[in-house]
C-alpha positions as CSV (number, residue, x, y, z in Angstrom):
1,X,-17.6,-23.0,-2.2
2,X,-21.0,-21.7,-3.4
3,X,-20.8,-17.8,-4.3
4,X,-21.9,-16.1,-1.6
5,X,-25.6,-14.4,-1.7
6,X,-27.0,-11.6,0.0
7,X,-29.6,-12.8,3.0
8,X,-33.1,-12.0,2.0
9,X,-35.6,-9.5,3.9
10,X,-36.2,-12.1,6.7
11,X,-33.2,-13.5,7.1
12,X,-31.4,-9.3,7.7
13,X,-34.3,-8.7,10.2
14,X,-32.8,-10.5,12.9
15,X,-30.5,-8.3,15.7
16,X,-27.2,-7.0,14.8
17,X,-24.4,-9.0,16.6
18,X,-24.4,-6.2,19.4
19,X,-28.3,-6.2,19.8
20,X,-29.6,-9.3,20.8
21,X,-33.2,-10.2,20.1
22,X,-35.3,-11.5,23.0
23,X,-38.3,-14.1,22.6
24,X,-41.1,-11.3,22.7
25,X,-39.5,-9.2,19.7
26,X,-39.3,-12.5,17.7
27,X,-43.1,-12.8,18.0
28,X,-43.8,-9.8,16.7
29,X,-45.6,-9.8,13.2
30,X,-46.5,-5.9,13.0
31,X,-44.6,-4.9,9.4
32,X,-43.5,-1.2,11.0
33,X,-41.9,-2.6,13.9
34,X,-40.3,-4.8,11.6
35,X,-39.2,-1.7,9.3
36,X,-38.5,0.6,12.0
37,X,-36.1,-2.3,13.9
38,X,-34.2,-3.1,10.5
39,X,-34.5,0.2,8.4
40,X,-33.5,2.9,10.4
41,X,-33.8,6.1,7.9
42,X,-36.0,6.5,5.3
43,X,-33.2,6.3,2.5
44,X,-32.6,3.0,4.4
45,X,-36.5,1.5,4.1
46,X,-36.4,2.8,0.4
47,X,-33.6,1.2,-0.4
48,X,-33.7,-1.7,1.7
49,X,-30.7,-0.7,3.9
50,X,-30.3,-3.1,6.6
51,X,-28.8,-2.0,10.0
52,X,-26.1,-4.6,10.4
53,X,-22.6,-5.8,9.6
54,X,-21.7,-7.6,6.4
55,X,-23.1,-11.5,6.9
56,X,-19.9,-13.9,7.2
57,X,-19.2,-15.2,3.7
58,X,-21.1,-13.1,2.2
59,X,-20.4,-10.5,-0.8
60,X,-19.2,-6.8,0.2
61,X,-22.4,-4.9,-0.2
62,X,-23.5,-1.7,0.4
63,X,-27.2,-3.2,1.4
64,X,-25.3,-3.7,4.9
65,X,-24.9,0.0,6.9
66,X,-22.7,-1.4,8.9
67,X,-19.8,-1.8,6.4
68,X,-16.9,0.0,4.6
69,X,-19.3,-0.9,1.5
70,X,-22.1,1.2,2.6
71,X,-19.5,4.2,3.0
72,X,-18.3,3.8,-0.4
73,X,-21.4,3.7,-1.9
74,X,-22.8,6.2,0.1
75,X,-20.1,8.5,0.5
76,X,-16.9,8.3,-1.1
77,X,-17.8,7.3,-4.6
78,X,-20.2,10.5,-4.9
79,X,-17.4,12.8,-3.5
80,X,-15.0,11.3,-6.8
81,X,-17.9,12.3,-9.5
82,X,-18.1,15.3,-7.6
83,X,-14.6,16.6,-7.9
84,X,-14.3,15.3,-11.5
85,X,-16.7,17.1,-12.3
86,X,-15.3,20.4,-10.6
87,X,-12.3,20.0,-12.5
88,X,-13.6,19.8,-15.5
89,X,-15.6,23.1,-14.6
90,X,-12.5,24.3,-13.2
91,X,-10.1,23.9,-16.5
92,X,-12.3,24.2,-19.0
93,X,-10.5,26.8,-20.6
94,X,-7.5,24.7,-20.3
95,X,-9.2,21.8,-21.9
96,X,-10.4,24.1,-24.8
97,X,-7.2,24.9,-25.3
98,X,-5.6,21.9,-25.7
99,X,-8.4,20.3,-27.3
100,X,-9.3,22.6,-29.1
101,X,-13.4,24.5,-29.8
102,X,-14.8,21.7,-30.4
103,X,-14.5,20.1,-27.3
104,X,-16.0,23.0,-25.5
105,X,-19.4,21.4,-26.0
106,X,-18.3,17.9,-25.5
107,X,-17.4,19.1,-22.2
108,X,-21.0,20.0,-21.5
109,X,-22.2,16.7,-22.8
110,X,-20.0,14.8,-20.1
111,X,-20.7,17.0,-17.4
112,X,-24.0,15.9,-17.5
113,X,-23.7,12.3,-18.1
114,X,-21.1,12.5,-14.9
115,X,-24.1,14.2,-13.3
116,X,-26.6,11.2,-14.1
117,X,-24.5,9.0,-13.3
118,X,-24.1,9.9,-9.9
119,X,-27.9,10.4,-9.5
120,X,-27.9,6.8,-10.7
121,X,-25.7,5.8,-7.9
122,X,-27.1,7.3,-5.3
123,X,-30.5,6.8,-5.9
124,X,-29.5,2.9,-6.4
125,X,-30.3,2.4,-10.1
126,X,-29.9,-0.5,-12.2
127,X,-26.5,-0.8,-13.9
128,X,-27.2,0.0,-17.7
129,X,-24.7,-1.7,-20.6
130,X,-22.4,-0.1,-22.7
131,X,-23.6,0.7,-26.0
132,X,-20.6,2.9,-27.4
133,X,-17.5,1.6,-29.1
134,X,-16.1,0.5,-25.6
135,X,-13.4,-2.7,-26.9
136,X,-14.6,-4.4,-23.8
137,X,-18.0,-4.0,-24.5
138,X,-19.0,-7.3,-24.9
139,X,-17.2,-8.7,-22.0
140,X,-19.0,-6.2,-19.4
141,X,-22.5,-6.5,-21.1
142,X,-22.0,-10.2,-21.0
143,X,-21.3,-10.1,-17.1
144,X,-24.3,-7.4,-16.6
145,X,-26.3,-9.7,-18.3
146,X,-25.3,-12.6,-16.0
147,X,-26.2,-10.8,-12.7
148,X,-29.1,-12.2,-11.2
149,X,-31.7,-9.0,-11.2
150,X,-32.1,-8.4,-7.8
151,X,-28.7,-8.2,-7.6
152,X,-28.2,-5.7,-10.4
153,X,-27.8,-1.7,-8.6
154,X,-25.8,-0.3,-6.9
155,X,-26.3,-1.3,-3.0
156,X,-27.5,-4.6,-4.4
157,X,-24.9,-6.1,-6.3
158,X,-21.5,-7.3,-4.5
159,X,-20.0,-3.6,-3.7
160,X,-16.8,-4.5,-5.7
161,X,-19.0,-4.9,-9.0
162,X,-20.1,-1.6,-8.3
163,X,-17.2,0.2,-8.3
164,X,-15.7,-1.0,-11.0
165,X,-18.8,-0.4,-13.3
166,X,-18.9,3.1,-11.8
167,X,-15.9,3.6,-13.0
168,X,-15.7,2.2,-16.3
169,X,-18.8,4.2,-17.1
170,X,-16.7,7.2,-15.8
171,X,-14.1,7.0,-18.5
172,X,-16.4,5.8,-21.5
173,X,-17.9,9.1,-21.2
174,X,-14.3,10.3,-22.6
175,X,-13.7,7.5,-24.7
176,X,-16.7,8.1,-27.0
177,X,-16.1,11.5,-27.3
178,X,-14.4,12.8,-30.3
179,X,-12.3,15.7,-29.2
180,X,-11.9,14.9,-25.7
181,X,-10.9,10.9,-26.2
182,X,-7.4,11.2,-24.9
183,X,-7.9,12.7,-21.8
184,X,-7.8,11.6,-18.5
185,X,-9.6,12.9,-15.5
186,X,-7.1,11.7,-13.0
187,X,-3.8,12.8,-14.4
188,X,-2.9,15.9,-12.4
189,X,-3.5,13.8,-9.2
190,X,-1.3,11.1,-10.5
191,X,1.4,13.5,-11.4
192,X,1.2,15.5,-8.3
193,X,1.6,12.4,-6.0
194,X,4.7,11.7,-7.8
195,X,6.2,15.7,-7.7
196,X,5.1,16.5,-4.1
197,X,6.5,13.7,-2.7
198,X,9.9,14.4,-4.6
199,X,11.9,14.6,-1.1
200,X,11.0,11.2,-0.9
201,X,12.1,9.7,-3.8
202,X,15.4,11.3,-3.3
203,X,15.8,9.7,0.6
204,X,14.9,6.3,-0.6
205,X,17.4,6.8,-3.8
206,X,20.3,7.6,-1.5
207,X,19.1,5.3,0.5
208,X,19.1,2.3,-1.2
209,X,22.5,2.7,-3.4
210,X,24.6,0.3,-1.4
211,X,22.2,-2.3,-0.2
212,X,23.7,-6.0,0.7
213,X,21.8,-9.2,-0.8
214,X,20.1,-10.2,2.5
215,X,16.5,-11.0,3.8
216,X,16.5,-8.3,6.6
217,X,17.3,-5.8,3.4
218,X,14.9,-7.1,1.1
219,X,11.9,-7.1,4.5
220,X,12.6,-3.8,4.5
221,X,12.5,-3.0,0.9
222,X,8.7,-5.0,1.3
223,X,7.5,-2.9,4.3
224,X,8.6,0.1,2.7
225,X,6.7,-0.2,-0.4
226,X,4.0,-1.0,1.9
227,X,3.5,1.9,3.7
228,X,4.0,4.0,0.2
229,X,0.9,3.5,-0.2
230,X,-0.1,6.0,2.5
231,X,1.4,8.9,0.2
232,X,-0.8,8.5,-2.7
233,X,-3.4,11.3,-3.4
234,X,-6.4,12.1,-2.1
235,X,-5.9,10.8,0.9
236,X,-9.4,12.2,2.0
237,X,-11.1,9.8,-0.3
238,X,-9.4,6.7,1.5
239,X,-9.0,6.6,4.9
240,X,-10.6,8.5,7.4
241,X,-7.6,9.8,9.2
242,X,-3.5,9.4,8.6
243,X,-2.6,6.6,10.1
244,X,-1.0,7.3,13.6
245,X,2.6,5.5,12.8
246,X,5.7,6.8,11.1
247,X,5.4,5.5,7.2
248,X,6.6,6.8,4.0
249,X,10.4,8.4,4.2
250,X,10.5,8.9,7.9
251,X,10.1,4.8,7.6
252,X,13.7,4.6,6.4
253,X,15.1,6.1,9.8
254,X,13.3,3.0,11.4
255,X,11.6,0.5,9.3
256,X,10.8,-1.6,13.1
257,X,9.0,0.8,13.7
258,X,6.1,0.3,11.7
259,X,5.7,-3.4,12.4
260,X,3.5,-3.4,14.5
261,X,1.0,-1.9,12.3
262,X,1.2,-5.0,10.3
263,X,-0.6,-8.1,11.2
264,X,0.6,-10.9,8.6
265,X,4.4,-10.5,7.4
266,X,5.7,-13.7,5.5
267,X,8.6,-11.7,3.8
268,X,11.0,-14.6,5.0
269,X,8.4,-16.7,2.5
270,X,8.9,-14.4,-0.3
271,X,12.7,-14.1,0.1
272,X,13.1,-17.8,-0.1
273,X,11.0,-18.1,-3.1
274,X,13.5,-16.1,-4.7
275,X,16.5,-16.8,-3.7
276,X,16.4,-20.3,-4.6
277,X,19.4,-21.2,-5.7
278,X,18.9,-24.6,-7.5
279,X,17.4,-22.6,-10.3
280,X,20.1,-21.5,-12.4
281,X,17.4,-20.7,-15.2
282,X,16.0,-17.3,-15.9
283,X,13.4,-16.3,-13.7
284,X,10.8,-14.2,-13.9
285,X,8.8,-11.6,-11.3
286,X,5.3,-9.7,-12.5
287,X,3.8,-6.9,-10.4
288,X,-0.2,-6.2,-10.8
289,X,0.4,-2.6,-10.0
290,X,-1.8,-0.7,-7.9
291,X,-0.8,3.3,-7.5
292,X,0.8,5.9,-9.4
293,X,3.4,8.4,-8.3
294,X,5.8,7.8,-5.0
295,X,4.2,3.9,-4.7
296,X,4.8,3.0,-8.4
297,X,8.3,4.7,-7.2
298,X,8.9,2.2,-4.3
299,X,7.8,-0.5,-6.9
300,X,10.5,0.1,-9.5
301,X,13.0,0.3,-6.1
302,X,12.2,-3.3,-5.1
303,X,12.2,-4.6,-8.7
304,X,15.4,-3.1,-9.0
305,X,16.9,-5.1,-6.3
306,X,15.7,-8.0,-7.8
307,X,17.2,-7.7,-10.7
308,X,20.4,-6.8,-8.8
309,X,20.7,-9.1,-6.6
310,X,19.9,-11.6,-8.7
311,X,16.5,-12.9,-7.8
312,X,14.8,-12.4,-11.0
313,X,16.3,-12.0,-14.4
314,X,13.0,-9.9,-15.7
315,X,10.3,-8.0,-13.9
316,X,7.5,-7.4,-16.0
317,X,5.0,-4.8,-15.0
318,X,1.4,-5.2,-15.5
319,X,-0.7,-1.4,-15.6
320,X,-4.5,-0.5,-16.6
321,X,-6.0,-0.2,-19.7
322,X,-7.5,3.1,-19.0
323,X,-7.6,5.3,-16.4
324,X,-8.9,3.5,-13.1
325,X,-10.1,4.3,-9.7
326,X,-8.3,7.6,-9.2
327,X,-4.8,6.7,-8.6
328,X,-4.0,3.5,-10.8
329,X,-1.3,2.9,-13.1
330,X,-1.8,3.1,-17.0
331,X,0.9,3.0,-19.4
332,X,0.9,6.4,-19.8
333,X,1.4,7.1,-16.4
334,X,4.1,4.5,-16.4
335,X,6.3,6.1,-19.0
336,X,5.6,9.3,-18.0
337,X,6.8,8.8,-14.5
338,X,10.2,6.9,-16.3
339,X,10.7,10.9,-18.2
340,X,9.6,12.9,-15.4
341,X,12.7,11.0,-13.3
342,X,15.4,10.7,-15.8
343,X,14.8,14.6,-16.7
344,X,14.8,15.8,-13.1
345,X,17.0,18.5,-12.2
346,X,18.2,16.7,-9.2
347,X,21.2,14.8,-10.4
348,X,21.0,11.5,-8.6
349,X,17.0,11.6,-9.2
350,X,17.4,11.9,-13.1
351,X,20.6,9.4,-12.7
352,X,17.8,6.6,-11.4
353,X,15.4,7.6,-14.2
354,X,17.7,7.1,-16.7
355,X,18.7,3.6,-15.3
356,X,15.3,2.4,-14.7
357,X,14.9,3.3,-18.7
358,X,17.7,1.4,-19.1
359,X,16.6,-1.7,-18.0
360,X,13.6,-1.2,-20.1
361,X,15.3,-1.3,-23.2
362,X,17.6,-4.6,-21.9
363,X,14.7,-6.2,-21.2
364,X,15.2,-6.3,-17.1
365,X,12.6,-4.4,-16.9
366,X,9.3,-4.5,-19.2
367,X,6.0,-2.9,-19.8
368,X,3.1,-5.9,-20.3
369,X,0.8,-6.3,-22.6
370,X,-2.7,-4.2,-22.0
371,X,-5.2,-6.6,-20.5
372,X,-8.7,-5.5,-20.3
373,X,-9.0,-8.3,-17.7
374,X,-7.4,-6.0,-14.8
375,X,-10.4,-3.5,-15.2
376,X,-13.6,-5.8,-15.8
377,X,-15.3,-6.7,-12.9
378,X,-14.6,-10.4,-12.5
379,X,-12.4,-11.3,-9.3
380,X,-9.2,-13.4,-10.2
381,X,-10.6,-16.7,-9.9
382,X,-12.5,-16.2,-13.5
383,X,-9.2,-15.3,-14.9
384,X,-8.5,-18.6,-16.4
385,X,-12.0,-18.3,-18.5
386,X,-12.0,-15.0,-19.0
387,X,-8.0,-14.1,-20.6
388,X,-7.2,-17.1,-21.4
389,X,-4.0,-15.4,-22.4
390,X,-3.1,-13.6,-19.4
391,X,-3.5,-16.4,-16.8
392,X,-1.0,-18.7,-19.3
393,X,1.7,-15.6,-19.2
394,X,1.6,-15.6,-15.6
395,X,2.7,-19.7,-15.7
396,X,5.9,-18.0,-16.5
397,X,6.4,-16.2,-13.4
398,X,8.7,-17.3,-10.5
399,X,6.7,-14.4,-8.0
400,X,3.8,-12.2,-8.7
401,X,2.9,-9.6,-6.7
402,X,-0.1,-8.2,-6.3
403,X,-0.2,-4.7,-5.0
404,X,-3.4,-2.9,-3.1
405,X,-6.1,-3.1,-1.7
406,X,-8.4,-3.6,-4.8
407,X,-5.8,-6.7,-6.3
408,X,-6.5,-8.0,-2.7
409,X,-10.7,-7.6,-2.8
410,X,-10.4,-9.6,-6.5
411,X,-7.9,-12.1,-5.3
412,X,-10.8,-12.9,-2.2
413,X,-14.0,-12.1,-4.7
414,X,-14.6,-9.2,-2.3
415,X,-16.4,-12.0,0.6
416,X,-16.3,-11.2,3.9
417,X,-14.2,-14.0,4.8
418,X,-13.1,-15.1,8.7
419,X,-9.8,-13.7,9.3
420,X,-8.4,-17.0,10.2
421,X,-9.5,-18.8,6.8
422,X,-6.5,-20.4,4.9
423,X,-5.7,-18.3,1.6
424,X,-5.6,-20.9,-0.7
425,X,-9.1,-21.2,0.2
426,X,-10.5,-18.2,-0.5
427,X,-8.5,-18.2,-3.6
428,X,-11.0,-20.3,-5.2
429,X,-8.3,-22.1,-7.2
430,X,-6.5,-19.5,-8.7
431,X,-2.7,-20.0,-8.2
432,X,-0.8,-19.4,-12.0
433,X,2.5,-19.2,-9.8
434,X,3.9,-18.2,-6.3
435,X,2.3,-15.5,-5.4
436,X,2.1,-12.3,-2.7
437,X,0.1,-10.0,-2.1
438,X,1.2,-6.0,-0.8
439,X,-1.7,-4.4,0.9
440,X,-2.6,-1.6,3.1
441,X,-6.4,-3.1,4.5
442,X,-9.0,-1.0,3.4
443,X,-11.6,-2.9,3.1
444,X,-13.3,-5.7,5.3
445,X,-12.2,-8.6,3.3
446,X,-9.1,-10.2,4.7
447,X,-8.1,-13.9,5.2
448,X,-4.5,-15.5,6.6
449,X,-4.6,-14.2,9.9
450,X,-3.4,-16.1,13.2
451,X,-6.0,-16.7,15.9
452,X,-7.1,-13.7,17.8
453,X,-5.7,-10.7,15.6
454,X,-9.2,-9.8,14.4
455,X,-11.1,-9.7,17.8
456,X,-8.1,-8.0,18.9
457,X,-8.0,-5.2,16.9
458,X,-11.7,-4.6,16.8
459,X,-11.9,-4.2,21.0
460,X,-9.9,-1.5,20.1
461,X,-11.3,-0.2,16.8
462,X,-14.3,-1.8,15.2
463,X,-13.2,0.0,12.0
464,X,-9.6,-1.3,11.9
465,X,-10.4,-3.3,8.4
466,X,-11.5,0.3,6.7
467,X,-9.0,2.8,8.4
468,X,-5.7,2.1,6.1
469,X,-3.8,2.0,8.9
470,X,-2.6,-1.6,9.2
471,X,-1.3,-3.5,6.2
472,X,-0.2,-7.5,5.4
473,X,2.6,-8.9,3.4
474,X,0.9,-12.4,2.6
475,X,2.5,-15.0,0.2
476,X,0.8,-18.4,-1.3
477,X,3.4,-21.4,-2.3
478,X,2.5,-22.1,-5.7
479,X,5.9,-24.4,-6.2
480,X,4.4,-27.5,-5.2
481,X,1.8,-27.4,-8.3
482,X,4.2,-26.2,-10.9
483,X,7.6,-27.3,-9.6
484,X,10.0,-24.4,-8.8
C-alpha cells in the first residue's frame, strides 16, 4: 500500500458524506462560495480546515473537522501545555526547593518556551528540529527533514506525528536545562493514579490469589486489564464522558458484564498461543506498556499469571525513554510503583510488591532495555530500519502485547482504515512474533472488525471511535512465519 496522502484543496471541496452535492453547486466556479461551503470559520479558511470526516485510507489529520484529530489538535493538546504550565506556576516554590535557586530562573525560561510552543500549535506552525543535546536528535531531525513541506505543521502532517513531536519538544525543554533535567512534569499524576485507586489494587489482589489455569480465567484477567485503562488520570483530557458500563474494580463482581462494550475479543486466540504445550522450551512474553498507576498494576497481575501458570517463563516489560504523553510508563515510574507496593501499609498490598520485586531479581520478571524507538514518531512498520536491535529482541518473544490506544495508532500508521480490513494488512509487514493488542478505542483508526459493527455503532453514536468507551482484545498469528 502506498502511504496515504492528504486530498488537495479540490479534491476536500466536495460534500461531506451527510451533505450531498447536487449538479448546480458542482457548476459553481465563484471562489467564496467555494470557501464558505468548505471553510466554515475563519480559523478554518486560514488554516485550511476542511468541514468533513477523515478521507478512507487516509492519515489522521487535524486538516479534517470532522475528526477526533481536529479535537486533539484543537482542544486537548492545548489544555495539557496549559496545565503543565499551571503546575509549574503552582510548585514553584517546591521546585526551588528541591532544585535548588538556580532553577528558579530556569523555571521562567521553560515557562515561556511551553508558552510558544503552544502558540506554535495552535496557530499551526511548522515543526522546528531539535538543536539541544537531545540523544535522539538525529533520528527526529532526520524524519522532520523527510516530511514533504506541505505536510510539515501541525493540522497538516498525519495527527499522530504531531503529537508525538509536541511532546518530545515538551520534555526537551527539561532535558536541556541544567538544574531542572531530572524532572518530570507528569509525575504527581502518575503517582496519584496509582494511590487513589489503592481500593482497587487491593480487590483485584484478593482477588486473584487462588486463580485456576483456565481460558475463562485468563479472558477475564484480559478484559480486566482492559477496562483499567478507564482509571488512569486525567480522565478529562481523554474521553468526553465516563463510559456508561461497570469497569475497573466493580468489573470483578461481573466481568460479563462489560462485554458488550467490546467489539473484537480473540482471547481464546491468545490463550492458545500460550498454552501450547508442545513447547517444552522457555518462552518468552513482552508488554509495550501504555499507562502508569492502577493499569501498569493490572499489567504486572496478568504477567504474573503467566509466569504461574506456566505460559511464559519471562515477561519482559518495555517502558518510555522519557516522560510521554501524560500517563506513560518510564523506568522510573516502573520502579517506583514496585516500592510504593512492597512498602504499603496494607499487608497483603506490600506482600504483592515484594513478590513482583522478586520476580525481578529471578529473572521472571524484567525491565527492557530503553529504546528511543517507542517515542520517535515512526509507526511500527519502520521498526525493522529504524532499531534494528529492538525488532531482532522481539524475534524472541512467544506473545507481545501491545497495550493502548497510541501502540494501536503506530501498529495501523494512524490511517483511517475500513473497520472490516484484515490486520495483517494494515500492519504493513510488521509481525516480529504473535502478537495482541489491548486497547480502549480512542481514536478513529481501527481494523479487524466483523461486518456491520461499525455502521452499527455509529447509528447510535457517530463518535463511538473517540468516546473510550468500547475496547478490542485483537491478536495476529505470527507462528506460521517463525514456527511456534
Amino acid at each position: 500500500m502506498e502511504s496515504p496522502n492528504s486530498p488537495s484543496l479540490e479534491q476536500s471541496a466536495g460534500p461531506t458524506e451527510d451533505e450531498p452535492k447536487t449538479k448546480s453547486q458542482a457548476e459553481q466556479t465563484d471562489g467564496s462560495n467555494i470557501v464558505s461551503r468548505v471553510f466554515k470559520t475563519e480559523f478554518d479558511a486560514k488554516y485550511k480546515i476542511y468541514d468533513m470526516r477523515t478521507p478512507l485510507n487516509a492519515f489522521m489529520s487535524g486538516q479534517y473537522k470532522r475528526s477526533g484529530a481536529y479535537n486533539t489538535l484543537r482542544n486537548r493538546l492545548p489544555v495539557i501545555l496549559t496545565n503543565v504550565i499551571d503546575t509549574l506556576t503552582k510548585d514553584k516554590s517546591e521546585l526551588v526547593e528541591q532544585f535548588g535557586e538556580e532553577a528558579r530562573e530556569e523555571l521562567k525560561i521553560i515557562i515561556g518556551l511551553i508558552s510558544r510552543l503552544k502558540y506554535e500549535l495552535q496557530t499551526d506552525k511548522p515543526f522546528q528540529a531539535f538543536a539541544g543535546e537531545e540523544p535522539d536528535r538525529a533520528l527526529w531531525n532526520k524524519f522532520l527533514s523527510l516530511l514533504p513541506d506541505e505536510e510539515r505543521t501541525f493540522f497538516r502532517s498525519c495527527c499522530l506525528y504531531s503529537e508525538c513531536y509536541m511532546h518530545r519538544k515538551l520534555y526537551s525543554f527539561v532535558e536541556n536545562s541544567i538544574f531542572l533535567r531530572p524532572y518530570d512534569f507528569h509525575v504527581k499524576i502518575k503517582e496519584h493514579s496509582l494511590t487513589s485507586c489503592i481500593d482497587d489494587v487491593l480487590s483485584l489482589t484478593k482477588y486473584t490469589r487462588r486463580t485456576d489455569k483456565s481460558l475463562e480465567i485468563f479472558g477475564e484477567l484480559l478484559r480486566i486489564n482492559l477496562w483499567s485503562n478507564c482509571n488512569d488520570a486525567p480522565r478529562d483530557l481523554e474521553t468526553p464522558a465516563p463510559p456508561p458500563s461497570p469497569f475497573n474494580k466493580n468489573v470483578l463482581e461481573d466481568v460479563i458484564a462489560a462485554d458488550e462494550y467490546i467489539l473484537a475479543n480473540q482471547e481464546a486466540q491468545i490463550w492458545q498461543c500460550l498454552d501450547n504445550r508442545k513447547q517444552n522450551k522457555p518462552s518468552q512474553v513482552d508488554f509495550i506498556l501504555d499507562n502508569a498507576g492502577y493499569e501498569l498494576f493490572t499489567d504486572f497481575i496478568l504477567a504474573e499469571y503467566m509466569i504461574e501458570k506456566g505460559l511464559a517463563t519471562k515477561v519482559c516489560f518495555h517502558v518510555k525513554a522519557h516522560p510521554w504523553f501524560v500517563t506513560d510508563v518510564t523506568a522510573r515510574d516502573f520502579k517506583w510503583t514496585l516500592e510504593y507496593l512492597s512498602q504499603h501499609p496494607d499487608y497483603i498490598i506490600s506482600l504483592i510488591g515484594k513478590k513482583f520485586l522478586q520476580f525481578l531479581e529471578e529473572g521472571k520478571f524484567e525491565l527492557a532495555h530503553i529504546s528511543h524507538f517507542w517515542t520517535c514518531p515512526y509507526p511500527f512498520y519502520r521498526m525493522r530500519e529504524a532499531d534494528p536491535d529492538l525488532y531482532s529482541s522481539l524475534q524472541q518473544s512467544k506473545l507481545i502485547v501491545f497495550k493502548g490506544d497510541l501502540n494501536y495508532r503506530k501498529l495501523l500508521q494512524d490511517v483511517c482504515w475500513d473497520s472490516t480490513q484484515d490486520m495483517n494488512t494494515c500492519l504493513r509487514g510488521f509481525l516480529p512474533s504473535n502478537m495482541c493488542a489491548i486497547r480502549r478505542v480512542k481514536a478513529e483508526v481501527i481494523c479487524g472488525l466483523p461486518e456491520g459493527v461499525s455502521e452499527t455503532q455509529s447509528r447510535k453514536d457517530p463518535h463511538w471511535m473517540i468516546s473510550g468507551i468500547f475496547g478490542v482484545i485483537q491478536f495476529v498469528d505470527g507462528s506460521r512465519e517463525f514456527g511456534y
